[in-house]
N, C-alpha and C positions, 0 to 999 in steps of 0.2 A: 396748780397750773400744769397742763397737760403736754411731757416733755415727749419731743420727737425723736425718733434714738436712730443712729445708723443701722443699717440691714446688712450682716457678716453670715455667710453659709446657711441662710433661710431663717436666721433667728433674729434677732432686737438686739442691735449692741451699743450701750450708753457709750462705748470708749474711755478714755481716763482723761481726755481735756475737764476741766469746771467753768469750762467756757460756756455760754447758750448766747443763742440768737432768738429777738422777741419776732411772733409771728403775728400777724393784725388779720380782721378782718377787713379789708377797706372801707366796705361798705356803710361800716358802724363805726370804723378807727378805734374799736375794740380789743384787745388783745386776749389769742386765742388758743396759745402754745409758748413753749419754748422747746428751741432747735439746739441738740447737742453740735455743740462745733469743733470741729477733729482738731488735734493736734498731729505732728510729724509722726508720732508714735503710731496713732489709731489709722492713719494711712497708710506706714508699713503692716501693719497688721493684718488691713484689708489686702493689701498687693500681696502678702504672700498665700493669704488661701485662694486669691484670685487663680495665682502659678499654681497652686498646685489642681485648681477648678479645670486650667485652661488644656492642661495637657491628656485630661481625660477625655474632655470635651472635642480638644481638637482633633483627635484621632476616633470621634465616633462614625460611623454611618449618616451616611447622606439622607439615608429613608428614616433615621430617629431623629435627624435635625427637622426634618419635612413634617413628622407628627409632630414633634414639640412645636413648631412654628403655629400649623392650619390648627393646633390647640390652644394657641395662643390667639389667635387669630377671632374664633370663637368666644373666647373669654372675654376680649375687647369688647366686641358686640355689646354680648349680653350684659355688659357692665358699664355699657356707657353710661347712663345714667345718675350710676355712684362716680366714676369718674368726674362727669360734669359739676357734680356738686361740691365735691370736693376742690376742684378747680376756680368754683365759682365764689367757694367762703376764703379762699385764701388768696387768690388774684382778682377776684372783682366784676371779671364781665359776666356778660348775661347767659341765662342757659343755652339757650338757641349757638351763641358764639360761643362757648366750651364746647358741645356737641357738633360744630362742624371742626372746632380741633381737633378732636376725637377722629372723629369719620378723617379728615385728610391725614394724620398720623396712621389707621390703620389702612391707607392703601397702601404705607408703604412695609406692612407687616404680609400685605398679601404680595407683593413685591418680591421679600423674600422667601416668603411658601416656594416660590419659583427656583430654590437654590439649586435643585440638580441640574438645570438647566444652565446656571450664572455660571456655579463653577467645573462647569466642563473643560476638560484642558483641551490639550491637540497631539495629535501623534501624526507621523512623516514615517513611511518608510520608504528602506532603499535609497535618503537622501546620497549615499554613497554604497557600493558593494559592501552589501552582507551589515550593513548599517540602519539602524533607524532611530528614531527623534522623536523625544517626548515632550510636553511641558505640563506643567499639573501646577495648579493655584493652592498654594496651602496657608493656614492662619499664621498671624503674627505672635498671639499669645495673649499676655493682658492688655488691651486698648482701656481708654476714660473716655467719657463722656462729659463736657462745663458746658453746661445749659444754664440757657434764661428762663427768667422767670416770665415772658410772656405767653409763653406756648409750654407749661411745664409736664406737658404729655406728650405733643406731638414731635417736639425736635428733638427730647429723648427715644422718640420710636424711629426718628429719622433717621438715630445711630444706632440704637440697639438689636433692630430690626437685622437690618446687615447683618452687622459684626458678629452676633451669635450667630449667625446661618452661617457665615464663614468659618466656625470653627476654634472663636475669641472668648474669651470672658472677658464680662465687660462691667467697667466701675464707673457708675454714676456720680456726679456732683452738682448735684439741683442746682435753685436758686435758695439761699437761705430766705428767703421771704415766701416763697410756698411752696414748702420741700414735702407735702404729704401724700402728692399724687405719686413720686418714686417710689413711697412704700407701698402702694398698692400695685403702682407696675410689676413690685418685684415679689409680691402675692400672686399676681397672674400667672407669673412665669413658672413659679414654682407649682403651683393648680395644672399648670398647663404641661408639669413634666420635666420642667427645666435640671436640671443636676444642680445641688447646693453650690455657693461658690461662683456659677456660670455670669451671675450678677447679683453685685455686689452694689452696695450704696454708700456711699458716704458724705455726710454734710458739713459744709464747713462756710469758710470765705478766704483769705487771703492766704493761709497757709496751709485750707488744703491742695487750693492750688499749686503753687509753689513745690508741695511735698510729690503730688502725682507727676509734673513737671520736670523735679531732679531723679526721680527715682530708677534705677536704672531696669526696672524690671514691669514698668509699663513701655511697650513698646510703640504706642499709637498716641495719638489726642485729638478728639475732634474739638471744637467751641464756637459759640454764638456769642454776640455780646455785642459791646462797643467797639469799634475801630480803634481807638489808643489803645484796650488791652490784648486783642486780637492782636494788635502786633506782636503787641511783650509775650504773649502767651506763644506767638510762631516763633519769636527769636530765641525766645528759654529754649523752647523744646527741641528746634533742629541743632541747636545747640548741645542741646544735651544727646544728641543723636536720634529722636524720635522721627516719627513722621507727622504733621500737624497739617489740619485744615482748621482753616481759624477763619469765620467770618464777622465780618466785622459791622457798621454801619448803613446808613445806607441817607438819600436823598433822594427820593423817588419823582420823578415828575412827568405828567401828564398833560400832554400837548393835543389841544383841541384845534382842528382846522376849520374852516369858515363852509363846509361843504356837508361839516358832523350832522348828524344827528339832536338834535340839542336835548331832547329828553333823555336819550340814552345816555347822552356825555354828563349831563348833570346828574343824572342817577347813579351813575357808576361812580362820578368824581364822591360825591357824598357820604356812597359805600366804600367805598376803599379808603377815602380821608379818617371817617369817625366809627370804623368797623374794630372792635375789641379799643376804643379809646384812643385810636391813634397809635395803642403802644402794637405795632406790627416792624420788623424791616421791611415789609413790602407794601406798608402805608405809602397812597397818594400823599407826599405831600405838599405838592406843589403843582397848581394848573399852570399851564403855560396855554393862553390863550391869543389864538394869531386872530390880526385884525382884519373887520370889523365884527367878531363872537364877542369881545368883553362884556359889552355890556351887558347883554341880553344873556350870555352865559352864567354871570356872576348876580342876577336875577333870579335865574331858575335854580343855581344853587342854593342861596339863602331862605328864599321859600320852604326848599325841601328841606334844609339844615334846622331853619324855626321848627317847623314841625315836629325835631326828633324827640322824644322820650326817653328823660335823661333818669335812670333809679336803680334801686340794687335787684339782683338776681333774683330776689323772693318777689318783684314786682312782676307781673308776667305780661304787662304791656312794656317795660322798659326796655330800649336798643341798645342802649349805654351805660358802661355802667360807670367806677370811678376810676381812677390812677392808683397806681401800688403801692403808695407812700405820702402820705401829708408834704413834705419832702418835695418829691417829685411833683405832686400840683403845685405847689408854690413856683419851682423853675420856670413851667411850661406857664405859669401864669405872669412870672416875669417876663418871657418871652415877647409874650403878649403887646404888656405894659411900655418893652422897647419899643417893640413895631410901632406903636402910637406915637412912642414920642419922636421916633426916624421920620413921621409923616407920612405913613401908610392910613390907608383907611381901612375901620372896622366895621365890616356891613356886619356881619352878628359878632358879638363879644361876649361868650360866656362866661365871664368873670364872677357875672354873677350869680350864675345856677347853685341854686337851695332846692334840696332834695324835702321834703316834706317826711317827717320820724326818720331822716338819715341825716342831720345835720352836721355829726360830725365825723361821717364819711368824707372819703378823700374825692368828693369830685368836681368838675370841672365840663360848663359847657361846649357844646362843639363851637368853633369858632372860626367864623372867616375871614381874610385879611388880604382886603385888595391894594392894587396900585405899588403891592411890593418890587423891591427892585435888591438887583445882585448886592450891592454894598450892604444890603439893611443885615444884621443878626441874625434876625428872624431868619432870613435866606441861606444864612453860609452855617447855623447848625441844624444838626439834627434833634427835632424838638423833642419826636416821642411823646406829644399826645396828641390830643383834639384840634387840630391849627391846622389847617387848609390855606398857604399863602395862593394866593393869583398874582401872575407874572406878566405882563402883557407884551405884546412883538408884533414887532409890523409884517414881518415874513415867517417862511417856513425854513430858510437859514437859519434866520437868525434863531428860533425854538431849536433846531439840531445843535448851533454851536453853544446855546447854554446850558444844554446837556451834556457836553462833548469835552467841555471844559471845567465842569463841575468836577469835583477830588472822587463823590461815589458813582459806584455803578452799578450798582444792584437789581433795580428794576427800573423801568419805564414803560410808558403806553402812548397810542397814538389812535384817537378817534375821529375819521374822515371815511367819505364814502369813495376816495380816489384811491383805486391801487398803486395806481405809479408813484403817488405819493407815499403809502404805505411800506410799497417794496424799498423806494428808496430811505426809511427812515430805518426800518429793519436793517438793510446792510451798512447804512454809514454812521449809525449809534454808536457809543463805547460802551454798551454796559451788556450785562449778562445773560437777563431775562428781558424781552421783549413783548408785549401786549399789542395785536391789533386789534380795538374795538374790545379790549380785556382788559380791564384796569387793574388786577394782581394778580400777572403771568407768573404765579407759583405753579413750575412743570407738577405733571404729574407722575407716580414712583417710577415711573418706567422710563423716565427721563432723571435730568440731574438736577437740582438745587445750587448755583452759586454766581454771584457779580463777578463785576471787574472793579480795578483799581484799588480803593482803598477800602472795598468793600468785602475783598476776600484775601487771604494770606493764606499762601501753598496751591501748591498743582491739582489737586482736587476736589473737582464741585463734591455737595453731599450729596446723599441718597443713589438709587439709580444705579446705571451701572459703574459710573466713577467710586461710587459708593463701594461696590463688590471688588472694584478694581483699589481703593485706599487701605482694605480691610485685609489684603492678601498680598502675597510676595510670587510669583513665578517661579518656577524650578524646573529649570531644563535638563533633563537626562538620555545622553546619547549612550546607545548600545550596538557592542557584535560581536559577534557569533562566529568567530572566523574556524574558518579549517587550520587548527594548527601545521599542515605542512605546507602555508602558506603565507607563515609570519616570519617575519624581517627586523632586524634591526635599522630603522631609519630616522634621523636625527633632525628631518627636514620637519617643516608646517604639517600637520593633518591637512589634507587635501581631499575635496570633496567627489573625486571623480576617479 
C-alpha cells in the first residue's frame, strides 16, 4: 500500500508516529494509500526547520519573492492537469470542477505576484521639526495552514499564496482524506525556487492540530472546516497567543423574487446547489422563494436537476461526482430520510442513484426538497451535500428576516430584476458575501473571502488584502536628526509641534 509521508525541507518525511490514515477513492470506495499521521514529536520537528526557513526567507528581497511567486505561478498553469487528477482520485469530483479549483486558487497566486506593491509601507516627514515617520509591514515567522478536504488546492493557495509573499514560512495540514495534492504544491514551490523549509507539510488529524495550535513558535493559523471546530481551533489559538482566522460553516440561501428571471434563477440555483456535490461553503443551499415563483420555480429546477449526470471523473459526460466518505452519504442521506418524514416534499430524491461499474462508490443523487420550513433539520443544519431545500415566503421581509436570523453568514444571493429591491437586500443582509443575480459571490483575490456570525471566527477575512494585512504585523519607526546644540532635557509628553 502506497504510504503518503510528510514533506520536511524539500524531502519525504515518514516522522516516527505508526499512526496511518486510509485514503479512498470515492469513486470506487477503494482504498488507495495510507497517510502518515504526525505525532507531537513530528510537528515540533517540522516547526523548528520551519524557524529556521522563516528567518532567511523573511529578510529576503522583495524582487526574489516576485520571481519565486510569477514561477510559481506558471508551474500552476502548466500543471493543472496533474493537479486535477490528483484531486479528482482522491476527492471525487469531476474534472471540469477540479480544474476551476485550480484556476480560482491560482488568481489568488497572481494576487500575490503583486507583493511589492501590498507590502509598501508609508513614510511622513517633518511630522514634527527635524522629525519623520515610518511604518514598514514585516512577517510573522511560521504561520499553518488546517484545510479541507473540499478544495484541497485552492484554499491551501488561499493561504500560502500570501503568507510566503509576505515573508512567512508556511506549514500545511491537509485533509487526511486527500492529502496528496500538498505534496505536489510543495513540488511546485520548490521547482519554482522556493528555499527548502519555506513550506513545509504535515499530516495528521487531531493531534496535529492540537500540536501546531500549542506550539509557541507558530505564530499565525488560518482554517476552514466546520463551525464547532473553527471555534475550538480560534479559542486554542488566541489563547495560546496566535493570531487565528478560522472559518467556519455556512447556510447559504438564495431568495428568488417574483420579477427574476426564471431561467437564470433555476440555472444558477442548480449550479451552485449540486456544483462539486454540494460539498462547497458557498453551496446554494437553500432557495427562498417569494410568492407567487414557487411553483413554477421549483418546476424548472427539478427538470434541470433530473437531467444531471451523476458518475466518476473517468466519465467525461459526468457533472457530479460522489461524497468523500461512505460515511458522509449515509448523513446527507439521513438528512433526506428526516425531511420526508417532518413532511417536506421530495420532488427529486436521490437516494437512489446507482452509478453503473461504480457501485460502490460513495454517491448520492442531487436532491430536492420542497415545502421546507425553519423547524425541519433539514433547515437548521448544514448538510454538505447534494440537497437544495425550497423555502417558500409570502414577502420580501419576510426572505431578509430568515436570512437575518439564521446562526450563518457566509454567503447569500438575490435574483430579481429590481434594483431597489436589490440595493436594499445588499445593505440590510447580515452576512459577508453578497450575490446579485450571482449565486457563489466568492470575491475575487483582489478582494477578500469571509462571513459573518458563526461563519467566521477572528478579525480577518482570507485572501486579498485582509489577507496581506493577517500575514504581517506594522512597525512604526520615528526618527531625528537633531542639532545637538539644540537638545534639552524635558520630562514632558513628545509633542508633535
Amino acid at each position: 500500500m502506497h504510504k503518503i509521508p510528510h514533506r520536511l525541507h524539500g524531502t519525504d518525511f515518514p516522522g516516527s508516529s505508526e499512526s496511518f490514515g486510509q485514503v479512498f477513492n470515492p469513486a470506487t470506495g477503494e482504498q488507495i494509500a495510507e497517510v502518515h499521521l504526525a505525532n507531537a514529536e513530528d510537528v515540533s520537528v517540522i516547526v523548528a526547520d520551519s524557524v529556521e526557513a522563516a528567518a532567511s526567507w523573511g529578510s529576503s528581497s522583495l524582487s526574489k519573492r516576485t520571481e519565486v511567486l510569477f514561477s510559481f505561478r506558471a508551474l500552476i498553469a502548466s500543471n493543472a492537469d496533474r493537479l486535477a487528477k490528483v484531486i479528482a482520485e482522491e476527492h471525487g469530483k469531476v474534472l471540469g470542477d477540479a480544474l476551476g479549483e485550480i484556476a480560482r486558487g491560482l488568481e489568488n497566486v497572481e494576487y500575490a505576484c503583486g507583493l511589492a506593491e501590498h507590502l509598501k509601507g508609508s513614510f511622513s516627514s517633518e511630522v514634527s521639526t527635524g522629525v519623520d515617520v515610518a511604518s514598514t509591514l514585516e512577517p510573522l515567522g511560521v504561520v499553518a495552514g488546517i484545510t479541507p478536504f473540499n478544495f484541497p488546492v485552492m484554499v491551501p493557495l488561499w493561504m500560502a499564496a500570501n503568507a510566503i509573499a509576505c515573508g512567512n514560512a508556511f506549514i500545511l495540514k491537509p485533509s487526511e482524506k486527500d492529502p496528496s495534492a500538498a505534496l505536489l504544491l510543495a513540488d511546485l514551490w520548490e521547482e519554482a525556487g522556493l528555499p527548502a523549509g519555506v513550506f513545509n507539510v504535515v499530516n495528521g488529524e487531531k493531534t496535529a492540530v492540537e500540536s501546531l495550535l500549542a506550539h509557541r513558535d507558530v505564530s499565525a493559523i488560518s482554517f476552514v472546516g466546520s463551525t464547532p471546530i473553527a471555534r475550538t481551533v480560534y479559542e486554542t489559538g488566541t489563547r495560546n497567543g496566535k493570531r487565528v482566522q478560522a472559518l467556519g460553516g455556512a447556510k447559504n440561501h438564495m431568495v428568488v423574487l417574483p420579477d427574476a428571471d426564471l431561467d437564470l434563477a433555476a440555472d444558477a440555483a442548480v449550479s451552485a446547489a449540486f456544483g462539486s456535490s454540494g460539498e462547497r461553503c458557498m453551496a446554494i443551499s437553500v432557495v427562498v422563494c417569494v410568492d407567487p415563483v414557487g411553483d413554477a420555480l421549483v418546476t424548472a429546477i427539478s427538470e434541470r436537476t433530473n437531467r444531471l449526470v451523476v458518475g466518476p471523473a473517468s466519465d467525461p459526460t459526468a457533472q457530479m461526482g460522489p461524497l468523500i466518505t461512505a460515511e458522509h452519504r449515509d448523513k446527507v442521506a439521513r438528512a433526506i430520510t428526516s425531511a420526508d418524514d417532518d413532511g417536506a416534499t421530495l420532488a427529486v430524491d436521490g437516494r437512489g442513484c446507482v452509478v453503473p461499474g461504480s457501485e460502490l462508490g460513495y454517491f448520492l443523487g442531487p436532491t430536492v426538497i420542497d415545502h421546507v420550513t425553519e423547524a425541519m433539520s433539514v433547515y437548521e443544519m448544514e448538510v454538505f451535500g447534494p440537497v437544495l431545500a425550497i423555502v417558500r415566503v409570502a414577502t420580501f421581509d419576510e426572505a431578509l428576516r430568515l436570512i437575518n436570523t439564521n446562526p450563518y453568514g457566509n454567503g447569500t444571493a438575490i435574483f430579481t430584476r429590481d434594483g431597489g429591491a436589490a440595493r436594499t437586500f445588499a445593505k440590510g443582509v447580515t452576512v459577508g458575501m453578497v450575490g446579485i443575480n450571482v449565486p457563489l459571490p466568492v470575491p475575487v483575490a483582489s478582494y477578500s473571502f469571509g462571513g459573518w456570525k458563526d461563519s467566521l471566527f477572528g478579525s480577518h477575512h482570507m485572501y486579498g488584502p485582509e489577507g496581506i494585512a493577517f500575514y504581517t504585523r506594522a512597525k512604526v519607526t520615528t526618527t531625528r536628526w537633531p542639532d545637538p546644540a539644540t537638545s534639552i532635557v524635558d520630562l514632558g509628553f513628545p509633542r508633535t509641534r
